[in-house]
C-alpha positions as CSV (number, residue, x, y, z in Angstrom):
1,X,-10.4,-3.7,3.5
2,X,-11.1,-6.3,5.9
3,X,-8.7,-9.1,3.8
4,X,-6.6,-6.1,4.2
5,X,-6.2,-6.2,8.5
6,X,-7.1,-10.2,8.4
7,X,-3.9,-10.8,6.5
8,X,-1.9,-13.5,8.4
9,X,1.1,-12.5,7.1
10,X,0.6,-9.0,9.3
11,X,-0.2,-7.9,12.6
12,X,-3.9,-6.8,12.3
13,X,-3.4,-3.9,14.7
14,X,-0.5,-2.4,12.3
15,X,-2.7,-2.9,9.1
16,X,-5.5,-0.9,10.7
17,X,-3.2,1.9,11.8
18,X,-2.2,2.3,7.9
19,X,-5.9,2.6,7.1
20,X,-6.4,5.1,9.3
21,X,-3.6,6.8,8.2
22,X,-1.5,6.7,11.9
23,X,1.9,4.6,10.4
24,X,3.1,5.1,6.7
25,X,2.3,3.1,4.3
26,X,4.1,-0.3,2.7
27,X,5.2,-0.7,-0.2
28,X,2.7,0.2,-3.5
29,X,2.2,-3.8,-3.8
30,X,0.4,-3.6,-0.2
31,X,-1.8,-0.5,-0.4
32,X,-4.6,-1.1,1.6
33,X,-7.1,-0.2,-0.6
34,X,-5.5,-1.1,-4.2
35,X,-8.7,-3.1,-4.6
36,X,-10.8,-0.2,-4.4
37,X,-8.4,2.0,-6.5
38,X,-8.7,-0.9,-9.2
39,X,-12.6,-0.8,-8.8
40,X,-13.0,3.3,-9.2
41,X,-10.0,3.3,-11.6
42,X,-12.0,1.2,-13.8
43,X,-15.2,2.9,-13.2
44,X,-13.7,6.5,-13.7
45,X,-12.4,4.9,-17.1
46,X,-15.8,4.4,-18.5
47,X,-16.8,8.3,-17.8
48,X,-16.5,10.3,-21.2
49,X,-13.3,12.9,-21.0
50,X,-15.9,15.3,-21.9
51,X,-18.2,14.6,-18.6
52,X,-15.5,14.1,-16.1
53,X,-15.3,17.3,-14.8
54,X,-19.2,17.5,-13.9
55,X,-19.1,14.4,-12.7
56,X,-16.5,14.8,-10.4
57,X,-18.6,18.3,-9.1
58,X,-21.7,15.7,-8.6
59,X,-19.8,13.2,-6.5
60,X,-17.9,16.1,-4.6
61,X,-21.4,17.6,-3.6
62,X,-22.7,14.3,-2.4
63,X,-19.3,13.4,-0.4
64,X,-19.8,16.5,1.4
65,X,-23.7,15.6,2.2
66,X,-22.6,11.9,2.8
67,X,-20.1,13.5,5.6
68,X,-22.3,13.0,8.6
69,X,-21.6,14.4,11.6
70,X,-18.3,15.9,10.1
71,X,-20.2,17.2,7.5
72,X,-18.8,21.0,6.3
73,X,-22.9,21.2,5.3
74,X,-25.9,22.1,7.8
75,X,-28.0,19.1,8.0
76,X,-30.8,19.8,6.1
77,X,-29.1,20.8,2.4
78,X,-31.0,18.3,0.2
79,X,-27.9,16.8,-1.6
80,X,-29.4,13.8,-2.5
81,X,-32.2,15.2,-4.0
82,X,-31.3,15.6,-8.2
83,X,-33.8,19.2,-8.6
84,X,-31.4,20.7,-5.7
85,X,-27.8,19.5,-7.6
86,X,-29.0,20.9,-10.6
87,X,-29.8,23.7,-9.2
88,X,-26.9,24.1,-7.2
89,X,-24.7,23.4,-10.2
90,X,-26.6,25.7,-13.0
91,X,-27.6,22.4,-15.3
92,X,-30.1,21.3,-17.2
93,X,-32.8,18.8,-16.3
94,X,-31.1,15.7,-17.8
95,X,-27.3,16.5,-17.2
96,X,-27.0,14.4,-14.3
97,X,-28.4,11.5,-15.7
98,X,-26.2,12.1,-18.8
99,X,-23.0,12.6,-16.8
100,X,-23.4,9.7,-14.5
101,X,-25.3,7.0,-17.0
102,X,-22.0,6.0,-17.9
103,X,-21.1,4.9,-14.7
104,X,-21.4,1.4,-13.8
């Protein structure tokens, strides 16, 4: 992101006003975070078809923990702690691990 707004072909100002989403984007060659999307898009590729679903229940429950002060959660839900996912998601002892041990 930061070869992103340090490009000297751009005005750094204007490239951080497209991250933050205040000015439309360029054109799909100039994405500011198409090396990211390459990165998850490969990492979402290794994830079984089968597991995708619960894996993208996992990652949506820790996003909303991982929101901080904008969080939609009261501080104190345990997100990060695998017993309270389970639980929160009706799995087994094991699923997480199974889901997410593809990951890399």
């Amino acid at each position: 992101m930061i070869a992103y707004v340090r490009s000297s072909r751009y005005h750094p100002v204007e490239r951080l006003k497209i991250i933050l989403g205040l000015e439309p984007n360029m054109p799909y060659e100039d994405l500011p975070f198409s090396n990211m999307d390459l990165l998850y898009r490969h990492m979402f590729s290794t994830i079984p078809v089968e597991n995708i679903t619960m894996v993208l229940k996992i990652l949506g429950l820790l996003t909303l923990k991982l929101g901080g002060d904008h969080s939609i959660l009261p501080p104190w839900t345990p997100f990060e702690e695998t017993d309270t996912i389970v639980a929160f998601l009706s799995l087994k002892l094991g699923d997480i691990e199974r889901c997410l041990g593809a990951l890399p």
